[in-house]
N, C-alpha and C positions, 0 to 999 in steps of 0.2 A: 390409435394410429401412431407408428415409431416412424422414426427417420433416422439419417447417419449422414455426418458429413461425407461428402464423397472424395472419392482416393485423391484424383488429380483438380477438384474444381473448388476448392474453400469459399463461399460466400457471403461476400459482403453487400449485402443489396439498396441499390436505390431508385425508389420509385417515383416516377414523375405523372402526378397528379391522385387526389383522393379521393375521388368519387365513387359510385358505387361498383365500379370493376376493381380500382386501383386500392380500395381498401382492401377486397376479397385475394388481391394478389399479392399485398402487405401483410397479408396474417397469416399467407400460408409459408413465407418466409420466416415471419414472427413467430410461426407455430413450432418450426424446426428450430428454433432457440438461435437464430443467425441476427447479426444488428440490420437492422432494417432505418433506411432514409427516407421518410415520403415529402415528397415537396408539394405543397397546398398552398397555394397564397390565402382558401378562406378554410382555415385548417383547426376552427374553435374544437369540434367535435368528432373530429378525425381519429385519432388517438383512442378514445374510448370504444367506435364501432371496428376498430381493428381489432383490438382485444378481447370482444366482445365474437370475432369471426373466427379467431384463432382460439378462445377455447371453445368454440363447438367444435376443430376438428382435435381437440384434445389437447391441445397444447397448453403450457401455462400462462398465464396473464401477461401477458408482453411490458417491456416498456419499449416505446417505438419515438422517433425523434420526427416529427412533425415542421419540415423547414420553409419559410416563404419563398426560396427562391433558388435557384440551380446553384447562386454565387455561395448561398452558405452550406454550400454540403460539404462536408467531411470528406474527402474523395483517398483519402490513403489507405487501402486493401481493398476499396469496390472494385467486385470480380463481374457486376455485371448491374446495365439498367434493365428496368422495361419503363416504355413510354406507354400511361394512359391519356392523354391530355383530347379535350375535343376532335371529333373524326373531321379534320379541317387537314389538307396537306400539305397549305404554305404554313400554318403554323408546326406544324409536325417535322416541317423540312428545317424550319427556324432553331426548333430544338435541337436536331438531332447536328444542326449546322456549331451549337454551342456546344456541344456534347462534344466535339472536335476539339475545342478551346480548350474546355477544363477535364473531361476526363482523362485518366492515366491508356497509357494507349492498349495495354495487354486489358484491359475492362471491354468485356463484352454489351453491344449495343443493341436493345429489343425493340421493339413494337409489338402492342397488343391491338393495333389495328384489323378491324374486320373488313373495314372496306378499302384500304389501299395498299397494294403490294408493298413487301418493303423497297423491292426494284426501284417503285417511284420515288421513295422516301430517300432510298441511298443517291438519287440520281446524283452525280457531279460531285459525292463526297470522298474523299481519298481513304475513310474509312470502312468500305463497301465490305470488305473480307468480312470485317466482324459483327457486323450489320445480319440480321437474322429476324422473323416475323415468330412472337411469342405468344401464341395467340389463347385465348382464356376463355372460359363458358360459365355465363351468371347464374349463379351465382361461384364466384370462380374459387372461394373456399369449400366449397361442398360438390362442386361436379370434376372430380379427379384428370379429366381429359385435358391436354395441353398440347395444340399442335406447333411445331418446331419448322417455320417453315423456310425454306434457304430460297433467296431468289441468285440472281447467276453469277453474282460474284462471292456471296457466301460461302468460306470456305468451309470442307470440310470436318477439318479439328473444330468449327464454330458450332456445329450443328452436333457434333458428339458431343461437345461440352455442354451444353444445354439440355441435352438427352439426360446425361451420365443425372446432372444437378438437380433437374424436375423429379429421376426416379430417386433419388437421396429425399426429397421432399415428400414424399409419400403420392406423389401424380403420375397420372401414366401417359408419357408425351407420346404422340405419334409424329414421323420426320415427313414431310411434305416436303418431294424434291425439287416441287416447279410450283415458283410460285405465281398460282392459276388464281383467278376469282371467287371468292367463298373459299378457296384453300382447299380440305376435305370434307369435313363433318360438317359446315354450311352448306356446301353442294347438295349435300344427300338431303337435309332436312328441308331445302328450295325443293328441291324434287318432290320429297311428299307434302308440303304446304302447298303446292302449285296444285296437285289431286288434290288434295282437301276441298282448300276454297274452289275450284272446278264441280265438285260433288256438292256444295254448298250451293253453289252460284247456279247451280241447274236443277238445285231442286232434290236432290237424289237423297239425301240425310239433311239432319237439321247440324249445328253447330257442336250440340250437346253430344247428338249421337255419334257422332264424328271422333268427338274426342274420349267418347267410350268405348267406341272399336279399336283406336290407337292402346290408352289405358290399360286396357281389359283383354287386350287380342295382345296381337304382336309384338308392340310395346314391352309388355311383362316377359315376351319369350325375348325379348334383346337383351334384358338384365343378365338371362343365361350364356348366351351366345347370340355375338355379332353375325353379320348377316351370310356369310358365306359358310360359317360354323353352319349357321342354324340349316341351311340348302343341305349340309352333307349328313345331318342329323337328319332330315326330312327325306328326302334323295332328288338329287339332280335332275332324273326323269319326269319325276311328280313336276318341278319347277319349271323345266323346257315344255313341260304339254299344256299348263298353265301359263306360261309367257303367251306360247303363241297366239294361244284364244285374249288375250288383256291388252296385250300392248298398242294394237291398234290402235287401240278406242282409249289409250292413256291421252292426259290433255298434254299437248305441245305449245301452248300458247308460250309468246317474247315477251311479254308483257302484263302484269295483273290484274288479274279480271276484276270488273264492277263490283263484287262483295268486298274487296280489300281496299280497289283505289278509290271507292267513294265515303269511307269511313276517313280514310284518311284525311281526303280534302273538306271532312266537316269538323274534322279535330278528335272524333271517335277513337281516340289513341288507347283506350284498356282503361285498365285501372289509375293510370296517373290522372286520366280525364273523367272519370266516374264513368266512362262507357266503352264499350268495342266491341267486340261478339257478345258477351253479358254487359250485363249493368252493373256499376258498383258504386255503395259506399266506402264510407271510411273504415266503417266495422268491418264489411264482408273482407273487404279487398286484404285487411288485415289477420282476419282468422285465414281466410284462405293462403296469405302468405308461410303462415305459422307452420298449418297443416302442408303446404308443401315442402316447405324447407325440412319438416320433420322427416318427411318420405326420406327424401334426398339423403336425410343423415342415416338411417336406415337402409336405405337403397348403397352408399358406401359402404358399409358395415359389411353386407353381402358382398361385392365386388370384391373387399379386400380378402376373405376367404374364397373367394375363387381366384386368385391373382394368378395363381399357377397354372389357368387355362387347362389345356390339353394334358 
């Protein structure tokens, strides 16, 4: 995977917080050989899993500077943050309220927030123009997609520059001009989670099978071509004579149905809790991690020789 600094956007990055998004988004800066800030206040082993994320996407072993707190960052050439810190919005608002204080004012302002517009986050700050939604998929070193999202005072040249910097980094941003709920690629993936557990919760497949018609079916034909691609590869007509007989009977439910929200309220959370739709230990949950991260690096691999699309 190569990268190049890009013409107009030189990056100096700093990241606010290092958890398991905010490392994945530290090494993929690290990876492009750019000084990277991550601020951790519990930051023992931070350091090491960034270097550790950055060379699987090829890059060399980093050195990354690991800071407790916003006051001791370096702030002379930061071209840009992203904020990972808790999905909390008065704390999110609190940051981005300092980030006023101490960053340099031409330093662009992210979120990696999945759940709160940055609209909300910029609300009432005089820094809205450069304010911009950065949004990242976990694991966020190995899944190339980075949506750029502008809410309305966002200007313009903000959302090119973030464009131009993510494709210098080897990710492929998509620009989100309204920032909507779920953004883009959360919308679509609610849409088919919503049929799933629907098809789940009535009976219709078991969990396993579900996620082996996804796997094995369509799934595998997305690595090819995105979904509009794939309709004009398929043809259009096939797809409208097909819509009309399915959509009916698609679910519309507002709310999540009894297979998800009652795992929920027992603490059934996946693998961090040994249970969710399977069961896991400590082994499984970990070979199984392995084996996926592997795909993913492989699944990369293939994208990047298709990068030319059409």
């Amino acid at each position: 995977m190569t990268t190049t600094r890009p013409s107009v956007f030189p990056v100096n990055a700093v990241i606010l917080g290092g958890g398991t998004m905010g490392e994945g988004i530290a090494a993929i800066f690290a990876a492009g050989g750019w000084p990277v800030q991550v601020v951790e206040p519990h930051g023992t082993e931070v350091a090491d899993r960034i270097a550790d994320c950055a060379t699987q996407r090829g890059g060399a072993k980093p050195a990354v500077a690991v800071l407790s707190s916003l006051d001791a960052v370096n702030w002379a050439g930061v071209s840009l943050v992203v904020e990972c810190v808790p999905e909390d919005l008065a704390i999110k608002r609190a940051v981005f309220a300092d980030l006023t204080r101490l960053a340099p004012r031409e330093t662009l302002l992210t979120s990696n927030s999945s759940s709160f517009p940055i609209s909300a986050i910029a609300e009432g700050l005089e820094m809205r123009g450069r304010m911009a939604g950065l949004h990242f998929f976990m694991p966020a070193h190995l899944v190339p997609l980075v949506e750029v999202v502008s809410g309305p005072d966002t200007t313009p040249e903000t959302a090119a520059s973030l464009c131009e910097t993510m494709t210098a980094l080897a990710m492929r941003p998509v620009h989100v001009k309204k920032d909507i709920p779920g953004f883009l690629a959360n919308r679509m993936q609610h849409a088919l989670m919503r049929e799933a557990l629907s098809l789940a919760e009535r009976g219709i497949a078991s969990a396993e099978d579900i996620d082996a018609a996804v796997q094995y079916g369509f799934g595998m034909r997305f690595l090819g071509a995105g979904p509009f691609l794939q309709k004009d590869i398929a043809g259009l007509d096939i797809h409208h004579a097909a819509a009309t007989t399915i959509y009916p009977d698609l679910c519309n439910d507002i709310v999540p149905v009894p297979f998800i929200a009652e795992r929920a309220v027992r603490g059934d959370h996946g693998m961090k809790s040994g249970r969710g739709f399977y069961r896991w230990t400590a082994d499984t949950a970990r070979a199984t991690r392995a084996r996926y991260e592997k795909a993913l690096v492989k699944a990369l691999a293939v994208l990047g020789n298709n990068r030319e699309g059409r």
